[in-house]
C-alpha positions in Angstrom: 0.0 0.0 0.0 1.8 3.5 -1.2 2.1 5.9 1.9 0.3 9.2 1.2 0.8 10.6 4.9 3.7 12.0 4.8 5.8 14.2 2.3 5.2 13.7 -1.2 8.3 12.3 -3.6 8.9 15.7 -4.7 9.2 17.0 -1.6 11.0 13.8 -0.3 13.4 14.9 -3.3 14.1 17.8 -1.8 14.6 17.1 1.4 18.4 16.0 1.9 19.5 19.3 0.3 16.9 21.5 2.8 17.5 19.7 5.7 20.5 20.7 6.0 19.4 24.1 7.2 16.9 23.4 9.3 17.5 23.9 12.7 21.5 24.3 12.0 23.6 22.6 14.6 24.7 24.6 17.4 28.8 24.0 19.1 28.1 22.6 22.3 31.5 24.5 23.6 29.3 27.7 22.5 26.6 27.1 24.6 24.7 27.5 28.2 22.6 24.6 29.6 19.8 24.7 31.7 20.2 22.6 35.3 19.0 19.1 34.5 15.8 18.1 36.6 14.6 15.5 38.0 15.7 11.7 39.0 18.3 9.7 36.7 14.8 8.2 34.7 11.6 8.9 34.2 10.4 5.4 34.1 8.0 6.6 31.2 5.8 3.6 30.4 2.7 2.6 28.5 0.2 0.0 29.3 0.9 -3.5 27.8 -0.9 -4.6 24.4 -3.8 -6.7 24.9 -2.2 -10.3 23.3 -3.6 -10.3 19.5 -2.2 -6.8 19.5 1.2 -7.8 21.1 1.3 -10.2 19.0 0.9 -8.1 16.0 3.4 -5.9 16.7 6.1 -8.8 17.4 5.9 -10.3 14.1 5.7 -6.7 12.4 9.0 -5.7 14.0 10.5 -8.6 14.0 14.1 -8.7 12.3 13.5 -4.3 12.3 16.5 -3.1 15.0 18.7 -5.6 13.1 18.2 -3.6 9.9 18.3 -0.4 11.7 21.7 -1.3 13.4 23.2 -1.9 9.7 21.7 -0.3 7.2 20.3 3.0 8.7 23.5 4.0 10.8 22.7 7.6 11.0 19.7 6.4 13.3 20.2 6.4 17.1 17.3 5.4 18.3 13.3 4.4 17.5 10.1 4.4 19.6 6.6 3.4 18.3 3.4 4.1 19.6 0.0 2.2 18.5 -3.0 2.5 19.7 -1.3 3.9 22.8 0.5 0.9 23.2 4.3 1.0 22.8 5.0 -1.1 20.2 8.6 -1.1 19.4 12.0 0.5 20.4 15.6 0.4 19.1 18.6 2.0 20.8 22.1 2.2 19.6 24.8 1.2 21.8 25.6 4.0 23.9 21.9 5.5 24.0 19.3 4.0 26.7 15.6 5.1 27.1 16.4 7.2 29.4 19.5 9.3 27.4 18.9 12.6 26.7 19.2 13.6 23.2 19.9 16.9 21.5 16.6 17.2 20.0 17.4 20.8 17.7 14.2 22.4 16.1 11.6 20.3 17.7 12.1 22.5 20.2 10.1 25.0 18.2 7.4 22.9 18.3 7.4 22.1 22.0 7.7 25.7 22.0 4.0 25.7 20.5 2.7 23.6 22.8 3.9 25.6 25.5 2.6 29.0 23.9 -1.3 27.2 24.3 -0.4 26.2 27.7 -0.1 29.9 28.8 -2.6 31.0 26.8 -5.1 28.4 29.0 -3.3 29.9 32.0 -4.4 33.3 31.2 -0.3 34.7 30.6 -1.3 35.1 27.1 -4.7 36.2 25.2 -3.9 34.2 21.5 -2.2 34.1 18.2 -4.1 37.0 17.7 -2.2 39.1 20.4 0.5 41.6 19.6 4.0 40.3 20.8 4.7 44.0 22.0 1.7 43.3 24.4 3.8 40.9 26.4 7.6 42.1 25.4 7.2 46.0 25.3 10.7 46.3 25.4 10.8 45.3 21.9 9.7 48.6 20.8 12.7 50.6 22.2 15.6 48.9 20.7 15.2 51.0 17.3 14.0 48.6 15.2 11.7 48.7 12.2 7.9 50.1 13.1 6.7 46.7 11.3 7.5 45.1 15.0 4.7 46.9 16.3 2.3 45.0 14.0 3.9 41.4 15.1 1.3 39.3 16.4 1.9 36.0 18.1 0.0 34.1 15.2 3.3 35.7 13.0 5.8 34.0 15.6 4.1 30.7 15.4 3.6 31.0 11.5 6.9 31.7 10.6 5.5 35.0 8.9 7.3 37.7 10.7 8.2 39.4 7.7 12.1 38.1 8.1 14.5 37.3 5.6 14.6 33.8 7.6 17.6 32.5 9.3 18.7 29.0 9.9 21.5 29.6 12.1 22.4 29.4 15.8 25.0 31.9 16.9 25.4 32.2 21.4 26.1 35.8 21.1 23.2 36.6 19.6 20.0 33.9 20.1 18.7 35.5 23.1 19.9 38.9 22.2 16.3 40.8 21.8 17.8 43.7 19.8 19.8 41.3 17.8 16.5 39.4 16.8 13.9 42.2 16.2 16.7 45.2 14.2 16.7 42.4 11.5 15.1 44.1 8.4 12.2 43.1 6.9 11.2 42.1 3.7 7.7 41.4 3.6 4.9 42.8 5.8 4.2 40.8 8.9 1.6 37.8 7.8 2.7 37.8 4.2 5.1 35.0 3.6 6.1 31.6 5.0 10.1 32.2 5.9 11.4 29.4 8.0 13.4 31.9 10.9 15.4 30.5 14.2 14.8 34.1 15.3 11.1 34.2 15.3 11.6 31.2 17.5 13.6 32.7 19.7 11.7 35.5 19.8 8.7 34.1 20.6 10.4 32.4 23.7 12.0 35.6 24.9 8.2 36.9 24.7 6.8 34.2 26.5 9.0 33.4 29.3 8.2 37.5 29.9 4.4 36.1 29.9 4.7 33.8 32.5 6.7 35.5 34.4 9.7 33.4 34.8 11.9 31.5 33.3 10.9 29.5 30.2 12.2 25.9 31.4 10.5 26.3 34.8 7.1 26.9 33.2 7.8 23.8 31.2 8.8 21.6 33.5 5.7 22.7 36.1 3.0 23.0 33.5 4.0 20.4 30.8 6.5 18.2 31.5 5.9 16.8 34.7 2.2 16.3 34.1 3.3 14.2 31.3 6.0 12.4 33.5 9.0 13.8 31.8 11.0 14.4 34.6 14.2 15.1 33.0 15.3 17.4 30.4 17.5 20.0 29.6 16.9 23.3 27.4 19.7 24.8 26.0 20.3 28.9 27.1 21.3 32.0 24.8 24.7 34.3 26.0 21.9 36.5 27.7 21.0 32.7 30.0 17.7 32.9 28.7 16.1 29.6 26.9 16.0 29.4 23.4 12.8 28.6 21.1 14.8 27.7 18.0 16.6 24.3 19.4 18.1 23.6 22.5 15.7 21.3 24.1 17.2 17.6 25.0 14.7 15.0 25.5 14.8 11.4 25.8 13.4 9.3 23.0 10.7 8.5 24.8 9.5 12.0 26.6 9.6 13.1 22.6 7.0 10.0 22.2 4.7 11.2 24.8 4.3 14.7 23.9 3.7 13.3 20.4 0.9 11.3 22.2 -0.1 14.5 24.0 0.0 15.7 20.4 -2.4 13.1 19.0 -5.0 13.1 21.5 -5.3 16.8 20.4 -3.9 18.2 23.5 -6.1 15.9 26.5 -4.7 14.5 29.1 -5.6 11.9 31.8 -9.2 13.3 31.4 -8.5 16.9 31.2 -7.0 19.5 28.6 -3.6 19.4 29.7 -3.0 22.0 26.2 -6.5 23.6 24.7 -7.7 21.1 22.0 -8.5 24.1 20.1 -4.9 25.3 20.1 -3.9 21.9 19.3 -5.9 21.6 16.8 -5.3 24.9 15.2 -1.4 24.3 15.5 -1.6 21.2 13.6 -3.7 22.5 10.6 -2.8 24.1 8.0 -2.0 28.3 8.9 0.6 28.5 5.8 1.7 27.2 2.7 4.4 26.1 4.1 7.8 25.9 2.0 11.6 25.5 2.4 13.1 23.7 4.3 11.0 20.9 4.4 8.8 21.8 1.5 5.8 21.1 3.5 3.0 22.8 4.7 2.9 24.3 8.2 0.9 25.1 11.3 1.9 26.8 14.7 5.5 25.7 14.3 4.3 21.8 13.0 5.2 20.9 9.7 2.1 18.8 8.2 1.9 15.9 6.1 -0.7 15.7 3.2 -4.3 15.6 3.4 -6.1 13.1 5.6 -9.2 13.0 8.2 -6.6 14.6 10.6 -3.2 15.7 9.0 0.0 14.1 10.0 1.7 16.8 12.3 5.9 16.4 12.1 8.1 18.1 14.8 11.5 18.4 12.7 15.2 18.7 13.7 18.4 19.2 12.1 19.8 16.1 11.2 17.1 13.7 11.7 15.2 14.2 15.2 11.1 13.2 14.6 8.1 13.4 16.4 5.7 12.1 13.6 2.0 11.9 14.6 -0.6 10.2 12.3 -3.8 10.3 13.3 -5.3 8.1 10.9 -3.6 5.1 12.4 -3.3 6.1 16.0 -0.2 6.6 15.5 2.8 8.0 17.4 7.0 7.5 15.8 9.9 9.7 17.7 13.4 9.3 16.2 16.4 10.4 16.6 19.3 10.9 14.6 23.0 12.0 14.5 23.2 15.9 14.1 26.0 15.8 11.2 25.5 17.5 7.5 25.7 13.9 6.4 23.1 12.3 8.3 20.5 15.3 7.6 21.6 14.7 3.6 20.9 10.9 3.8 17.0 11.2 5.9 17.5 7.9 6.9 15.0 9.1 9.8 12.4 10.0 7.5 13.2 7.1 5.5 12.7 4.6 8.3 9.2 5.9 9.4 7.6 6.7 5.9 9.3 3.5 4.1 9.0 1.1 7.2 6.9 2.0 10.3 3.8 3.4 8.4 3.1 1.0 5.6 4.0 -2.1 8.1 0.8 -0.4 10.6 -1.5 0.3 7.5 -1.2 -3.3 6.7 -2.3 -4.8 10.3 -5.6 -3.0 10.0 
């Protein structure tokens, strides 16, 4: 059965050379860390498969690590959710469950998630809210008047107005002047431009929301409700958190907020994120474009057309959070962070040539 979830073969054709901008890898002798949290595991688990299930899933793995271990070497490590059931898991030597993994731009996305968060805390009003609202130090750094106009919904959308940048420099990540005296070469809500900075802005803005600093609010109002107890978020030369990249997860904390993701936001019986939010973040807001040459939503990249889109969290080099709807399904990967591995996809690759078409064909 072909897959038509994902990205199309054009795009897929496209992909090594973009990827290699997106999200572009940061030298960790050039960079602050956050305090790791928490015990030495989470001891994330998921309920066991009822037997036919279990059973399923054995023989639809079976003989999969081996080929990962030698013929997708860029691949560190694998988790599979089904039917909230987790159904496989590979590891390279050297990398546990419980390792914590340099996850790049999905921390934009998490970064998403934690925007609808505050906004069901009452720290923000919306997308539709003005940035300057929140930050009103933005507007006396001399920068163009356009950043008045920035609304939330342009920081999520990647239509600031930006040239778009896909680098990560320490000096000036976190450096509000540096981001916002950028000039401008559309009008704010014109034009998809995939931009670290927006990112980065948008975290600057709502760690001022909450009212502290961004990795607390996480860990307090995300994380540990999900039982992610350990993580570490990556900090800017001004020791604020970045929204670009940064965030280190373990393979597993990136399945469960992809689960979090899936059920559209609800969580043990309550909306841990507004399903609304969720829902609007993993629709289509934009056309979409380079890197990935996909479409996008708040700061999700989305697959093609279905009941429910597939929603992809994306970092340099190969880091996934894929989340299918269609098949109640949840894939995390991770991958080296080398210009090599992000020209191969063998992350992509593995989910779109393997995972999915071996769970369309249990139905």
């Amino acid at each position: 059965m072909p897959v038509t979830c994902g990205i199309d073969q054009g795009r897929r054709r496209t992909l090594a050379t973009a990827s290699l901008a997106l999200g572009a890898l940061a030298l960790p002798n050039a960079t602050v860390w956050a305090q790791r949290t928490g015990p030495a595991t989470d001891r994330l688990a998921w309920p066991p498969a009822p037997a036919p299930l279990a059973a399923q899933h054995q023989r639809a793995w079976a003989g999969l690590s081996s080929r990962i271990e030698v013929q997708l070497p860029d691949v560190q490590s694998l988790a599979v959710l089904h039917r909230g059931h987790l159904a496989h898991e590979f590891y390279r030597a050297g990398v546990t469950a419980d390792t914590l993994q340099d996850t790049q731009s999905v921390t934009k996305s998490v970064l998403a998630l934690l925007f609808g968060q505050a906004q069901a805390d009452g720290h923000v009003r919306g997308p539709d809210e003005l940035v300057a609202q929140r930050l009103p130090q933005m507007l006396r750094v001399g920068a163009d008047a356009r950043v008045q106009r920035l609304r939330f919904a342009h920081l999520l959308t990647m239509t600031a107005g930006w040239k778009g940048d896909q680098t990560a420099q320490r000096d000036r990540d976190d450096d509000l002047a540096q981001i916002v005296r950028r000039p401008f070469v559309a009008q704010p809500g014109e034009r998809f431009a995939y931009d670290n900075g927006s990112a980065n802005l948008l975290a600057l803005a709502l760690a001022s929301a909450v009212g502290q600093p961004l990795a607390d609010y996480a860990r307090a109002r995300l994380f540990e409700p999900l039982g992610i107890r350990r993580f570490a978020w990556r900090q800017g030369a001004q020791g604020r958190a970045l929204g670009a990249l940064g965030l280190s997860l373990s393979t597993r904390a990136m399945a469960r907020l992809g689960e979090l993701v899936l059920a559209q936001g609800q969580w043990q019986d309550h909306a841990l994120v507004p399903t609304a939010f969720v829902r609007a973040a993993t629709e289509r807001q934009s056309a979409g474009g380079y890197p990935l040459g996909a479409a996008y939503g708040y700061l999700w990249w989305l697959g093609a057309s279905a009941p429910r889109r597939t929603a992809m969290a994306n970092g340099y080099g190969g880091q996934w959070i894929y989340v299918h709807p269609p098949l109640d399904l949840v894939v995390a990967v991770t991958s080296r962070r080398t210009p090599e591995s992000a020209a191969r996809g063998q992350g992509l690759s593995l989910i779109e040539r393997d995972i999915v078409p071996t769970v369309q064909h249990m139905r």
